[in-house]
C-alpha positions, 0 to 999 in steps of 0.5 A: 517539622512533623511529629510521629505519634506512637501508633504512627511510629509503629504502623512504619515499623510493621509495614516491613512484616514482609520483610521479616517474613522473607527473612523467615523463608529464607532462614527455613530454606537453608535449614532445610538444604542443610538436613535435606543435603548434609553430604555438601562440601564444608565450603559451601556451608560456610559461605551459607552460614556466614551469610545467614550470620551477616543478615541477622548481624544487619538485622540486629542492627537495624532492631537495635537502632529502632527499637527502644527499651533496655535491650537495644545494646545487647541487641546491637551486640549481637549484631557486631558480633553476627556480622564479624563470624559472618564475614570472616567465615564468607571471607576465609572459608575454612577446610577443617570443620573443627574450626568451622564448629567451634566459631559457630558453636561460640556464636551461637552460645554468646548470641544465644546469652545477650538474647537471653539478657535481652529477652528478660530485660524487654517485654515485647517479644519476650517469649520468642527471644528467650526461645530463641535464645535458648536454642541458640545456647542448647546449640552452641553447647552441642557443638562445642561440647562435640566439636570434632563431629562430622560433617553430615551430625554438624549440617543436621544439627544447624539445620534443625536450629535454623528451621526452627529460626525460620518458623519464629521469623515467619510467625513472627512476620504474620503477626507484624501483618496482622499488626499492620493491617488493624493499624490500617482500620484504625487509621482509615 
């Protein structure tokens, strides 16, 4: 039986800071065709959306398995909810845009407080899931507040927030490499 020591345990987890920076990428480059192509069909943004929304679901819960802290239930949470309004907005992709708006608006809004109840309650990280969390809330609070808004308003406003996502993923993995790599001289 071989044991982990904590460095070790963490120098597995930042191995994957590519992982979260392809995730970054990704995130940033449909934030960016949602601004840059607000005109697209609704179909098409659903599906993109409820993609998105199945990823960070996954990824959620993968943070919330190998995390550790106090947070890890909300994180898990999240997650379930994440990939339920992905998958039923991948399954039935929904021809009136007010309804489009109002499950996004309420995920963001209910993602946006247990990452807020999480940021608080982790150390690590704490100011990048507060950020988050509050552009989650400022987001969910927007659209459900503007429901009825058109097609091109409601492609800008998710774009902006998921460009913003994006840029914390990708930051956040350049710092897990750089994490990684002083592991790596550490251990050599």
């Amino acid at each position: 039986m071989t044991t982990t020591t904590p460095a070790g345990a963490l120098h597995e987890i930042t191995r994957l800071w590519w992982l979260v920076l392809l995730f970054g990428i990704a995130v940033l480059a449909v934030g960016v065709f949602f601004v840059a192509s607000p005109h697209e069909t609704l179909s098409t943004f659903t599906v993109i959306a409820g993609i998105f929304l199945l990823v960070d679901g996954v990824l959620a819960l993968i943070a919330s398995v190998v995390g550790s802290g106090e947070g890890r239930g909300l994180v898990a949470l999240i997650g379930v909810l994440s990939v339920l309004a992905g998958l039923v907005l991948v399954k039935r992709p929904f021809d009136t845009l007010v309804v489009f708006a109002l499950i996004v608006g309420a995920w963001f809004v209910v993602a946006g407080i247990a990452r807020l109840i999480a940021g608080f309650a982790e150390r690590d990280g704490r100011g990048g899931n507060l950020l988050i969390a509050a552009i989650d809330v400022v987001a969910g609070i927007v659209i459900l507040a503007w429901p009825d808004l058109g097609l091109s308003t409601f492609a800008v406003i998710l774009g902006i927030v998921l460009i913003i996502r994006g840029l914390l993923f990708v930051f956040a993995g350049w710092q897990l490499r750089g994490v990684d790599r002083d592991l790596d001289r550490r251990t050599a």
